[in-house]
C-alpha positions, 0 to 999 in steps of 0.5 A: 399191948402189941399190934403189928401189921402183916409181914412186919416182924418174923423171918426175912432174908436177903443177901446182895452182893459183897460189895452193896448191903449185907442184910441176914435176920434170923427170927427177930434179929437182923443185921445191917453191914454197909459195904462199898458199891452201889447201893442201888441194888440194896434199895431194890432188896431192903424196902423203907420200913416206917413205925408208928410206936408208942416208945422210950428211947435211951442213948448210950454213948459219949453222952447219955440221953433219954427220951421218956414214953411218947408216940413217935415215928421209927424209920429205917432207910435202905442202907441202914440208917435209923431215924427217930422223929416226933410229929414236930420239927424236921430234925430226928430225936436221935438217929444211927448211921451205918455201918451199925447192928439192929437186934429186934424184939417184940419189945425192943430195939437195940441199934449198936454202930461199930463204935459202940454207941447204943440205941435202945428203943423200948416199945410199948404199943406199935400202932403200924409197921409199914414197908414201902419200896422206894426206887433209886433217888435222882438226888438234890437238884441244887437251886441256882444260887448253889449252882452258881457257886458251885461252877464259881469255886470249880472255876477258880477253887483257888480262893479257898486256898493258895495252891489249890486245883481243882481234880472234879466237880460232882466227884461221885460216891456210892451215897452221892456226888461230892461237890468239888474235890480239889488237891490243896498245895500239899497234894492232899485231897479236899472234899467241898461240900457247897451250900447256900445256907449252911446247917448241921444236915450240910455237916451230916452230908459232908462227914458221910463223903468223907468217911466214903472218899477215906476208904479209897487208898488213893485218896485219903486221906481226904479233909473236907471244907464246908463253904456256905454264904451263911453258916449257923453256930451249931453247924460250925460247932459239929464241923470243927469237931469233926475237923472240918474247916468252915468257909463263908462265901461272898456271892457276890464278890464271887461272882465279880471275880474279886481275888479275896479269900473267904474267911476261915473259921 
């Protein structure tokens, strides 16, 4: 049985600029190409769709992975992103970023990113299908304690490293602005992404900078450094497979303006 609520489905249409989102769909196949600029117009163009679906869900990729029948939330966001949350815990099931493709069918899912790897969500019952428009997001408002750090290391982002200076703090980028981004002592750029407990959602956050900072011929190539009072194992896991360094902060030395280095793991 298939239940869907008006408007879900069918043909939609759509095109922003070159240099926002691309969305085309043709009957029930559509497709999500993420480009550079702003994505404020693409919001205005691609609406929130939330899924309420009874749905298996299989991962083909560098690992594989399976998530057997159950009820559960299917949301795609305005650039593209596809999440795929139970009703317990914060962190989605599984989950694809854009750049990716999104084939529909009254049946199934397939999300393939440019790299290959494969979501397919097989869809027994939907339950609702809701679009919801939400506006351009003032973003994170960082608490005091990031705040601080953050002015702390724009001020002397010497500790992370001998040479180091710093190019700006709140570097914009089209998914956000970047903490600081410093030139380390061989000129090459740095993107520091600044938590106070750092976890794998910082890591997610840092690697979407820099995949955005590498598109720009005058900056890349750009390594990050992921500077947290705390980082958990997982996260400094993820971090160092994708090549970025992780730093623990001394709150309180800082604030003494104590000439010690943070550590490096």
């Amino acid at each position: 049985m298939h239940s869907r609520s008006p408007g879900s489905g069918g043909t939609a249409d759509g095109v922003a600029d070159a240099d926002d989102v691309t969305y085309r769909a043709t009957g029930q196949d559509h497709l999500f190409v993420r480009h550079l600029g702003s994505i404020s117009r693409a919001r205005r163009l691609l609406p929130v769709r939330l899924v309420i679906a009874r749905c298996s869900v299989d991962y083909a990729g560098r690992l594989g992975a399976h998530l057997p029948m159950s009820t559960r939330l299917l949301m795609i966001k305005a650039d593209g992103t596809i999440l795929i949350h139970s009703d317990a815990g914060s962190k989605a099931l599984n989950w694809m970023t854009p750049p990716c493709t999104f084939r529909e069918k009254p049946d199934q899912w397939t999300i393939t990113n440019k790299a290959g790897e494969q979501l397919v969500v097989t869809i027994d019952e939907v339950y609702d299908d809701t679009k919801h428009e939400l506006g351009i997001d003032p973003g994170l408002q960082k608490d005091g304690v990031e705040a601080h750090l953050q002015a702390l290391l724009a001020d002397r982002c010497e500790v992370l490293g001998a040479g180091w200076r710093l190019v700006r703090r709140e570097y914009p980028t089209d998914i956000g602005p970047v903490d600081l981004l410093c030139r380390d002592a061989d000129g090459q750029h740095v993107a520091v992404e600044i938590k106070r407990r750092g976890e794998i959602d910082g890591v997610e956050q840092l690697t979407r900078y820099l995949e955005r900072l590498d598109r720009d011929p005058l900056l890349r190539p750009v390594r990050g450094v992921f500077a947290a009072q705390e980082i958990k194992p997982q996260a400094r896991v993820l971090a160092t497979q994708r090549g970025i360094e992780c730093v623990v902060l001394d709150y309180d030395e800082l604030r003494g303006l104590e000439p010690d280095t943070p550590r490096l793991w």
